[in-house]
C-alpha positions as CSV (number, residue, x, y, z in Angstrom):
1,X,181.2,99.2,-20.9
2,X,182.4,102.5,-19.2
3,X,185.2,102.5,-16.6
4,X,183.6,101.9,-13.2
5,X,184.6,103.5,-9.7
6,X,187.5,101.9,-7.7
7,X,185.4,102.0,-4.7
8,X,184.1,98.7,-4.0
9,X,180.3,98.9,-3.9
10,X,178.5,98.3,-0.3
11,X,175.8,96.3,-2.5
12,X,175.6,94.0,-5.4
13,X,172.3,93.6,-6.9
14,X,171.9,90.4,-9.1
15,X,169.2,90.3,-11.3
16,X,168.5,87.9,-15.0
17,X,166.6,88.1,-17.4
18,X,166.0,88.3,-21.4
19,X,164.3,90.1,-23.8
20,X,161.4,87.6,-24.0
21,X,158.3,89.4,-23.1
22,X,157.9,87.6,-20.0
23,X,154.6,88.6,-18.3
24,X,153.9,90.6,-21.5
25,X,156.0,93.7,-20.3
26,X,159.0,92.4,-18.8
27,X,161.1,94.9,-20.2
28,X,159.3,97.8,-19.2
29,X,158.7,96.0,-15.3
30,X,162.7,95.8,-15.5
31,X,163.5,99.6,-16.7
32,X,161.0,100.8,-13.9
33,X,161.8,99.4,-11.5
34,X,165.9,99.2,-12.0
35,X,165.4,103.2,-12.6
36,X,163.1,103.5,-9.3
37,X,165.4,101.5,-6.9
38,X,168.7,102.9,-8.6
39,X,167.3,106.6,-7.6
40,X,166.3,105.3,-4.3
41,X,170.0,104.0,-3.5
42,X,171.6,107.1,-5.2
43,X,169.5,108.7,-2.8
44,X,170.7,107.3,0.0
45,X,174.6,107.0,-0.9
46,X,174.6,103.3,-1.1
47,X,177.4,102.7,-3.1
48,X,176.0,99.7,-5.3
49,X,176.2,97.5,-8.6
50,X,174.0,96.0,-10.8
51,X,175.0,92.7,-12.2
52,X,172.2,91.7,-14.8
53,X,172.8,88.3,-16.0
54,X,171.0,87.5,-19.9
55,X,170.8,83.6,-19.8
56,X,169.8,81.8,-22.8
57,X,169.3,85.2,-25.0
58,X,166.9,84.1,-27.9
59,X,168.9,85.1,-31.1
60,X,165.9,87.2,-33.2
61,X,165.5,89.7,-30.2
62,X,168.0,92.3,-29.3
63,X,170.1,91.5,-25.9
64,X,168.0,92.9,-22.6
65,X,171.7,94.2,-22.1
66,X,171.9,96.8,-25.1
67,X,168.2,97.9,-24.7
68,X,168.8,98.5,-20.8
69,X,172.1,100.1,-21.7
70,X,170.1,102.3,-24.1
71,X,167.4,102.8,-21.9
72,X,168.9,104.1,-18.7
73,X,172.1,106.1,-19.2
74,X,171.9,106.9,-15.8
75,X,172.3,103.6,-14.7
76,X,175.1,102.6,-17.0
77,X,178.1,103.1,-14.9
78,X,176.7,100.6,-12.1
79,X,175.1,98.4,-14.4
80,X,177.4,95.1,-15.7
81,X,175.9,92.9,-18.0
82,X,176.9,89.3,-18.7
83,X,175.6,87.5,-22.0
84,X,175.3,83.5,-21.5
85,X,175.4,81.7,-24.9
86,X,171.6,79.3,-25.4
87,X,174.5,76.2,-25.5
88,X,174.9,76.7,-22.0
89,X,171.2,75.9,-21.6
90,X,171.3,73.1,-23.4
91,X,174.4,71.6,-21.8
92,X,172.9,72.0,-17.9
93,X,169.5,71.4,-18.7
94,X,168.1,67.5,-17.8
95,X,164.1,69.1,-18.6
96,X,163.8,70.0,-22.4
97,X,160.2,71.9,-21.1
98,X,162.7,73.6,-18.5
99,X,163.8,76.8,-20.7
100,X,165.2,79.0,-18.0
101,X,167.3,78.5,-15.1
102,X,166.9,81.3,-13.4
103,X,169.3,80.2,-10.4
104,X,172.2,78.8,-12.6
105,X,172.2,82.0,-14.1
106,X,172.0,84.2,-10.6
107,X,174.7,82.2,-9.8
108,X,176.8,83.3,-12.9
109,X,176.2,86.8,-11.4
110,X,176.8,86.1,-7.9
111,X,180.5,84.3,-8.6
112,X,181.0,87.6,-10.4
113,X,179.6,90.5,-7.6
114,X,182.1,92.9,-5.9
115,X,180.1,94.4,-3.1
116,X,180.5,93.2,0.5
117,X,176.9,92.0,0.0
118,X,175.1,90.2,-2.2
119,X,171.0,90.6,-2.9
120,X,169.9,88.4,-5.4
121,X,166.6,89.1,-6.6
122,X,164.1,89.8,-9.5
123,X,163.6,92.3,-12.3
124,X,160.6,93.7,-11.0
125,X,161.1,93.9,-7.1
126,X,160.5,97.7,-5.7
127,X,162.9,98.1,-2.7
128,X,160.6,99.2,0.4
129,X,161.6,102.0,2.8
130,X,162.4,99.5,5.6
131,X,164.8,97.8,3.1
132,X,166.2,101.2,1.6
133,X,166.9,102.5,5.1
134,X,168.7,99.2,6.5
135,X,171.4,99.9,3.7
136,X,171.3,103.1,3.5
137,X,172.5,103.0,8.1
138,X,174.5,100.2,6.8
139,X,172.9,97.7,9.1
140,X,174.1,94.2,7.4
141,X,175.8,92.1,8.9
142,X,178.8,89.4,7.7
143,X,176.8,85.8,7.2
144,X,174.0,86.7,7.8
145,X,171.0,85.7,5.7
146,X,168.2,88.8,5.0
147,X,164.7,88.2,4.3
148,X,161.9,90.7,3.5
149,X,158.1,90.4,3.4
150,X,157.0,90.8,-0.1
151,X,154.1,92.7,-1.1
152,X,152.6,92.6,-4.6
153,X,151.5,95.1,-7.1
154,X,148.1,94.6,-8.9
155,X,147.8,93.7,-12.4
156,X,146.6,96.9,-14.5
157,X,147.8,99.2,-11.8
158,X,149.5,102.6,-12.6
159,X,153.2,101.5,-12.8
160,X,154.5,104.5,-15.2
161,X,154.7,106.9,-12.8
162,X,155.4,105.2,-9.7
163,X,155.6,107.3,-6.8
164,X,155.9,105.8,-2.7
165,X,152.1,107.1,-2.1
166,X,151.3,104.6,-5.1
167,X,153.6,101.7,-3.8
168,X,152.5,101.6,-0.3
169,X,148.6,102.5,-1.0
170,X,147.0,99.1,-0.5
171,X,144.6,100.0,-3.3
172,X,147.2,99.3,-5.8
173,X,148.2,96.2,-3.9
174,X,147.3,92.4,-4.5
175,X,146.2,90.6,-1.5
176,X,148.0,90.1,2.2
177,X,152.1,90.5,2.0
178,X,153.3,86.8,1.3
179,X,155.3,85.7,4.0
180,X,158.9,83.3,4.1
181,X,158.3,80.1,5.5
């Protein structure tokens, strides 16, 4: 890993994953959209991290870790990767169907963030303006809990050259925002 900045970042972004194919493209989702938000926040001089966290990697693929570290040079110096061992899995797991624990393993990377805040969130999750622009006027507040409304992208919509005109045209989006309850 290259040496990172002494500055502590304003925002840690926690994301996991593997290189599984999930959702048939999981890899490219990831690239796109960790290169999209990544430009966003440079953008914007949010001094951020990204902690990706590779639970359970299955042992005839390469690690998510190298190919994103491969992949997005750019994003190298804010990106920290850390690798949990399949016997970890196995030790945690009371559900042999349950393959994934996708919050043990944000955890991992949550016990391990150095930004004042902490968003933990999903691969594949474009930040929206609204969201972008609270960080960027550094608008967060200590204990405080932040939720968003999430808007999904259609299947077989253009994602490879994702522009805001395309996010935010509700053409290329599926159904009503979901709501938190």
């Amino acid at each position: 890993m290259p040496a990172r900045d002494q500055v502590r970042p304003t925002l840690s972004i926690v994301l996991t994953g593997r290189n599984d194919d999930y959702g048939n493209d999981f890899r490219d989702r990831f690239f796109r959209t960790l290169r999209f938000n990544h430009r966003e926040l440079e953008s914007r001089g949010v001094r951020h991290e990204y902690i990706l966290v590779e639970w359970a990697p299955q042992a005839d693929r390469p690690l998510l870790a190298d190919l994103a570290a491969e992949a997005l040079p750019d994003v190298r110096d804010v990106l920290t990767t850390y690798v949990v061992d399949a016997a970890y899995q196995e030790a945690v797991s009371l559900n042999p169907r349950l393959g994934y624990l996708e919050y043990v393993a944000k955890n991992v990377g949550i016990r391990r963030a150095k930004g004042t805040f902490v968003l933990a969130t999903n691969c594949d999750v474009y930040f929206g303006r609204q969201v972008l622009a609270a960080f960027e006027r550094d608008e967060l507040h200590m204990r405080t809990v932040y939720r968003a409304v999430r808007y999904d992208l259609k299947l077989g919509a253009e994602h490879t050259h994702l522009t805001w005109e395309a996010l935010e045209d509700p053409r290329n989006l599926d159904g009503a925002p979901r709501r938190l309850r």
